[in-house]
C-alpha positions in Angstrom: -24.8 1.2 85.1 -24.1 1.2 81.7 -25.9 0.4 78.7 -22.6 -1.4 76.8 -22.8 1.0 74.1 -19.6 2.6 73.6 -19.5 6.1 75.8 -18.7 8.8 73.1 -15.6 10.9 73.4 -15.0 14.3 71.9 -12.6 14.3 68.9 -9.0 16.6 69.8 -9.4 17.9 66.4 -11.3 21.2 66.0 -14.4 21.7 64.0 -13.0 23.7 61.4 -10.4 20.9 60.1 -11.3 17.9 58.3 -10.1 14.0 59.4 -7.3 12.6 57.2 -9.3 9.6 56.7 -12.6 11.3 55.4 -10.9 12.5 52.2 -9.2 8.9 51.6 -12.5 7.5 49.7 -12.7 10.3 47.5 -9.1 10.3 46.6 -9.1 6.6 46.0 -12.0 6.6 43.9 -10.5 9.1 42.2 -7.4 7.2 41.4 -9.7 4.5 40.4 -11.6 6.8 37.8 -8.2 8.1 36.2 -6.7 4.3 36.4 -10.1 3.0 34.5 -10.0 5.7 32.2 -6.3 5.4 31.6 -6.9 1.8 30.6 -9.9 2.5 28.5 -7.5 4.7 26.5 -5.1 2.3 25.8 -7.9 -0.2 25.0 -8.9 2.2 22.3 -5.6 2.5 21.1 -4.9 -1.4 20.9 -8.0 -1.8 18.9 -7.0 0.7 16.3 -3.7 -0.8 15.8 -5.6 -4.1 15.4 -7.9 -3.2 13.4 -5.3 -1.5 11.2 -3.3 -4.7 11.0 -6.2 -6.6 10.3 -6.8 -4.4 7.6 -3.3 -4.7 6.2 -3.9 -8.6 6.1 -6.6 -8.8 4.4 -4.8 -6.3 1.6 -1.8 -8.3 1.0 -3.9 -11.8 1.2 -5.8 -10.2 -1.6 -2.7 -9.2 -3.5 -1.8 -12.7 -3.0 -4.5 -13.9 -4.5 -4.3 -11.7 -7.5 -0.7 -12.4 -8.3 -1.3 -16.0 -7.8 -4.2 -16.0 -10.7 -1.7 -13.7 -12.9 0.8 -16.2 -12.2 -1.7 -19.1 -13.2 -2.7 -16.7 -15.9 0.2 -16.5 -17.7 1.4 -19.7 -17.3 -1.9 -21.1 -19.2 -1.5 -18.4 -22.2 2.2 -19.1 -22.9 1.4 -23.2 -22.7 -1.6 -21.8 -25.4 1.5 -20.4 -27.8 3.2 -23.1 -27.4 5.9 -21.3 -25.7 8.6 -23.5 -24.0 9.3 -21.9 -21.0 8.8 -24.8 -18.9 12.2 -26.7 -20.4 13.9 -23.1 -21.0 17.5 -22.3 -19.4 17.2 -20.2 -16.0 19.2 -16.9 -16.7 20.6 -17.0 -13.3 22.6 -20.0 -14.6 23.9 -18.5 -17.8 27.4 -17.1 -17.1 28.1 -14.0 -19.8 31.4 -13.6 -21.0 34.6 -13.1 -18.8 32.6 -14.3 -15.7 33.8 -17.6 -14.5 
């Protein structure tokens, strides 16, 4: 009679060596640790390079800004003078001698 438990055999590998399949979870999890940490790096890496262009942005908005009020600047001190830049010639269309 039997209990219908499975009867247990002996294993044809000797005591000494080590199943295939026992090293498999360690190896995997393993592979996992280096792939996590592999992608945490480059993680790392992405955020520098946005923070450095985020950075960048912010300095040329803020030379933007500061040529725009030089611009605006300017514009208000020479209509002060009475300069008449506004209804002057643009040199670009002023053709100098022997140019045609």
């Amino acid at each position: 009679m039997t209990s219908g438990k499975p009867v247990k055999t002996h294993s044809s590998i000797p005591i000494g060596e080590s199943k295939p399949y026992e090293h498999a979870p360690l190896d995997t999890n393993e592979a996992y640790r280096r792939g996590v940490k592999l992608l945490h790096e480059k993680c790392k890496a992405l955020q520098r390079s946005n923070e450095r262009l985020v950075f960048r942005l912010h300095r040329v908005q803020k030379m933007t800004r500061s040529r725009t009020r030089d611009v605006e600047f300017l514009k208000a001190k020479l209509d002060s003078f009475g300069d008449g830049w506004r209804t002057a010639i643009d040199p670009m269309d002023i053709k100098e001698e022997g140019e045609e």
